[in-house]
C-alpha positions in Angstrom: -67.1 -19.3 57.0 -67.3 -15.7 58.1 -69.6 -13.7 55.0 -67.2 -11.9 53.6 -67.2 -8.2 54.2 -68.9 -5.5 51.5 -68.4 -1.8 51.2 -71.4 -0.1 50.3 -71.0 3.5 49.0 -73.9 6.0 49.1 -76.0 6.6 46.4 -75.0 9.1 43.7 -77.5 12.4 43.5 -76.3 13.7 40.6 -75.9 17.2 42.6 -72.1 18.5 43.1 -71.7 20.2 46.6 -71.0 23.9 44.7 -74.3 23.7 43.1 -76.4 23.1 46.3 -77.7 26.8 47.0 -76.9 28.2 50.9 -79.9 30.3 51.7 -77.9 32.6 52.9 -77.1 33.8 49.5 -80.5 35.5 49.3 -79.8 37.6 52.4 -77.0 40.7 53.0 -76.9 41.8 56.6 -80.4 39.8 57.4 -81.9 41.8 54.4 -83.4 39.8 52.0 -81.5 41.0 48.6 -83.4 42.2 45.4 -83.0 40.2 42.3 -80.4 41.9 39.4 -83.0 43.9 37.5 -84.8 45.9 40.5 -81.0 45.9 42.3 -80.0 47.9 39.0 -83.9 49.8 38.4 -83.8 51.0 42.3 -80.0 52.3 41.9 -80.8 54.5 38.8 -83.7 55.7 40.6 -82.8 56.5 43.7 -79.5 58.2 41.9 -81.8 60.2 39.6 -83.8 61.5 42.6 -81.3 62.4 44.9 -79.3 64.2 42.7 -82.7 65.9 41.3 -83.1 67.0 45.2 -79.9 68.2 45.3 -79.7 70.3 42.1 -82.6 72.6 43.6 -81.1 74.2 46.4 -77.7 74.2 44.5 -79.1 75.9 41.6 -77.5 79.2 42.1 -74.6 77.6 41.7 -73.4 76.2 38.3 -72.7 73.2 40.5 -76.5 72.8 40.6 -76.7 72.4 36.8 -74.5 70.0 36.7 -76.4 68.0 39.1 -79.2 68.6 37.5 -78.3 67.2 34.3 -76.4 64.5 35.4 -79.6 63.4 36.9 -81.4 63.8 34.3 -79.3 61.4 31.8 -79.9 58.6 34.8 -83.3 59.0 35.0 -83.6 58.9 31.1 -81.5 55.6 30.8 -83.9 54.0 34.1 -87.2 55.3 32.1 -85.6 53.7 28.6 -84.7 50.9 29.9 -88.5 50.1 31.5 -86.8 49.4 34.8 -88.7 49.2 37.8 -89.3 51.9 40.5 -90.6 54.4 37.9 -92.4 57.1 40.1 -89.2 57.7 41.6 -86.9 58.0 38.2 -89.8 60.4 36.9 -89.2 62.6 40.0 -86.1 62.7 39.8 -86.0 63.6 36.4 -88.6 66.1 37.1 -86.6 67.8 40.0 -83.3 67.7 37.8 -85.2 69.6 35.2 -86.5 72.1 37.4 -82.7 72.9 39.2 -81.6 72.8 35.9 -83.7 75.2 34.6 -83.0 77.3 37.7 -79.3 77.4 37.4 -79.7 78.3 33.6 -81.5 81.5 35.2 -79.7 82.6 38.0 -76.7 81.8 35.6 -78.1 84.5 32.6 -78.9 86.6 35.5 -75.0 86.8 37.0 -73.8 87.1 33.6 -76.4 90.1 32.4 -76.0 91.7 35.9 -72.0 91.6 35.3 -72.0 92.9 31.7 -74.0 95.7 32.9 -71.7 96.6 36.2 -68.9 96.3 33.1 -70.7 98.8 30.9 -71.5 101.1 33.3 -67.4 101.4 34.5 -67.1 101.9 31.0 -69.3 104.6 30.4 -68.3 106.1 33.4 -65.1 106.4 32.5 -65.7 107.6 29.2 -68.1 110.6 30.5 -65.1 112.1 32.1 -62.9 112.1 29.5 -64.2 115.8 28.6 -62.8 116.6 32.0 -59.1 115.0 31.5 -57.0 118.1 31.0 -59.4 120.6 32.5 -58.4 122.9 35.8 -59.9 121.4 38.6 -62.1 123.6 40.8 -61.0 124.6 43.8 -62.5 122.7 47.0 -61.9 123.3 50.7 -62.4 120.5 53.1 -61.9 119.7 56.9 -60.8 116.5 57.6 -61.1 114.2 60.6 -58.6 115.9 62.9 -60.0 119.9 62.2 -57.3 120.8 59.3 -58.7 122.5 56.6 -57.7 121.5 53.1 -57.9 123.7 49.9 -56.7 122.3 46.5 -55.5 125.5 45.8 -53.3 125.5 48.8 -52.0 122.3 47.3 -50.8 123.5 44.0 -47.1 122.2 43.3 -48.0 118.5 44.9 -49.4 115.6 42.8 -53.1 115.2 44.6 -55.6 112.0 44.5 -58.7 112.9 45.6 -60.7 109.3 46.2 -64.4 109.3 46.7 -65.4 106.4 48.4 -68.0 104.9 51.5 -67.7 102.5 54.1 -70.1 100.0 53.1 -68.4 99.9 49.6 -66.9 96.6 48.9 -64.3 97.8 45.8 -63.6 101.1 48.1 -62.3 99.4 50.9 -60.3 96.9 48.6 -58.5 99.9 47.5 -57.8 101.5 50.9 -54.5 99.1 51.2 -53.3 100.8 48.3 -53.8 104.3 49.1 -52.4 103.2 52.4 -49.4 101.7 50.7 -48.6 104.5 48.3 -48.7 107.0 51.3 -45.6 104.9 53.4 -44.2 105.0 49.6 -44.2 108.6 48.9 -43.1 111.8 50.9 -46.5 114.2 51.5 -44.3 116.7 49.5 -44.8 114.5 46.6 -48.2 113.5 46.8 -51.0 113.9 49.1 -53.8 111.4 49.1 -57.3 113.0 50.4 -60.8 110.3 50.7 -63.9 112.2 50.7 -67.4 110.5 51.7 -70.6 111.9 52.5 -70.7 109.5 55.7 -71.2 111.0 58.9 -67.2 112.1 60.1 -68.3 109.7 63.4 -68.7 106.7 61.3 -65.8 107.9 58.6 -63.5 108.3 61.9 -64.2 104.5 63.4 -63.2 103.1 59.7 -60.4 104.8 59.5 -59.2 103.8 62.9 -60.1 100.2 62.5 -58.0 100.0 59.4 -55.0 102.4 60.0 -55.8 105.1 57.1 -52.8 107.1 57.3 -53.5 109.9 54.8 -56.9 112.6 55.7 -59.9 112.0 55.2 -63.2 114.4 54.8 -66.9 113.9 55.4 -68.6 116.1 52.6 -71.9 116.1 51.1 -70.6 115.7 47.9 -73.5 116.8 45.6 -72.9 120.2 47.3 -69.5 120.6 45.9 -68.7 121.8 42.2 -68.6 119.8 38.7 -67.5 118.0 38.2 -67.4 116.3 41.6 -71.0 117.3 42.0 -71.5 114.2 39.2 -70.0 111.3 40.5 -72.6 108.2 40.3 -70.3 105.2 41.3 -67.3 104.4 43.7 -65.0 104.3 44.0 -64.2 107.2 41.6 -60.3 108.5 41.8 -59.2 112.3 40.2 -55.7 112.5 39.9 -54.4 115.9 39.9 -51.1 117.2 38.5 -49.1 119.6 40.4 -50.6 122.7 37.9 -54.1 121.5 39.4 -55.4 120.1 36.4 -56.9 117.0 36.2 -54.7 114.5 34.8 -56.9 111.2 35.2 -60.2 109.8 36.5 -60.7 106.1 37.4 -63.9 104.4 38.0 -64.3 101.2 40.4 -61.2 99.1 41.7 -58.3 99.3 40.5 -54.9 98.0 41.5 -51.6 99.1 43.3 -49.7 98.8 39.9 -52.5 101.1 38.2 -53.2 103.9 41.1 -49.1 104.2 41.9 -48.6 105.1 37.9 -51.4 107.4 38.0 -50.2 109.5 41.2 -46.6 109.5 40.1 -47.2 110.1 36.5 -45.1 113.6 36.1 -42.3 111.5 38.5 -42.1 108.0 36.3 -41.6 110.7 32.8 -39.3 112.2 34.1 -37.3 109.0 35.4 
């Protein structure tokens, strides 16, 4: 008789198919990868460090603190922790430190540079105040076109008289105003004069440039009388009454709103 036929089964490993490791697994992108502790120690590191590099140059920014700090609290958890890659957590916590540091300065220094720009407006203002109400003295002027100009000839018309440069930042931030108020107002109401002590050839490009449609006058201004004689910051506005006394004086930038209810003070009463 034929032997009868046996099935014969392979031999049983004990090993499931899921737990047999592919050595792939220990590669990303033909890289081989870093075991879990110097995956998480190199991240912190490298984290702390770049944003330490970063907070230096930003440091005069408040952005740059807050870099700074940020990497200072990962390289403080990497250095607690005793993870690997220490140099480069300690210089990126040294470089966070140091932008740190260097925003808290340039930080103090805008805010003590700003409190003095504010204290010196104020003072400013406040030294003219024994002016306010006083007869302003008569000046005469030539503007850009030839035409002479005399406060005295003016008596009867509101008058802002607006010392101001060029180069001044918060004096050409006004000029729309002035501009603005002149298209607004009749030159019987109000006449608008700006007095620098640039040369009338570089006064005269400005003005063009910009369309300044009220006169202006290159003087040397400590040659004219107190208390014009004493300005020390522009943009510095008087504001004259139609007697010729001085109804106001403002210091720096100021807006639409506040120069238009200065120059039409007598007209807004009596409305």
């Amino acid at each position: 008789m034929p032997p009868e036929h046996q099935h014969f089964e392979p031999p049983q490993t004990g090993i499931a198919p899921s737990q047999v490791q592919n050595p792939n697994d220990n590669f990303v992108a033909g890289v081989p990868k870093l075991p879990a502790g110097l995956q998480a120690g190199l991240g912190l590191a490298v984290a702390a460090f770049v944003l330490g590099m970063v907070s230096l140059p930003l440091s005069v920014f408040v952005i740059g603190a807050i870099c700074g700090v940020a990497g200072i609290i990962l390289a403080v958890i990497h250095l607690a922790a005793k993870l690997p890659f220490r140099t480069m957590a300690i210089l990126g916590l040294v470089f966070s430190a140091v932008g740190t540091v260097s925003a808290a300065g340039f930080t103090t220094f805008y805010a003590v540079s700003i409190r003095n720009v504010v204290s010196e407006i104020q003072t400013d203002n406040e030294s003219w105040q024994e002016y306010i109400g006083t007869a302003a003295p008569d000046i005469t002027v030539t503007d850009l076109d030839g035409n002479k100009i005399s406060l005295s000839g003016l008596k009867g018309k509101r008058v802002i008289l607006d010392f101001w440069a060029t180069w001044c930042p918060p004096c050409k931030k006004e000029i729309p105003h002035f501009i603005k108020l002149r298209e607004t107002t009749t030159s019987d109401e109000l006449v608008i004069i700006g007095i620098s002590s640039e040369s009338a050839e570089q006064i005269k490009t400005f003005a063009e440039e910009h369309k300044i449609n009220y006169p202006l006058a290159a003087v040397n201004q400590p040659d004219l009388p107190e208390p014009f004689s004493s300005i020390q910051s522009i943009p510095t506005t008087f504001f004259i009454d139609k007697e010729g006394t001085i109804e106001n004086v403002l210091v720096g930038y100021h807006s639409f709103e506040e120069l238009q209810a200065n120059a039409l003070a007598d007209t807004v009463q009596q409305e």
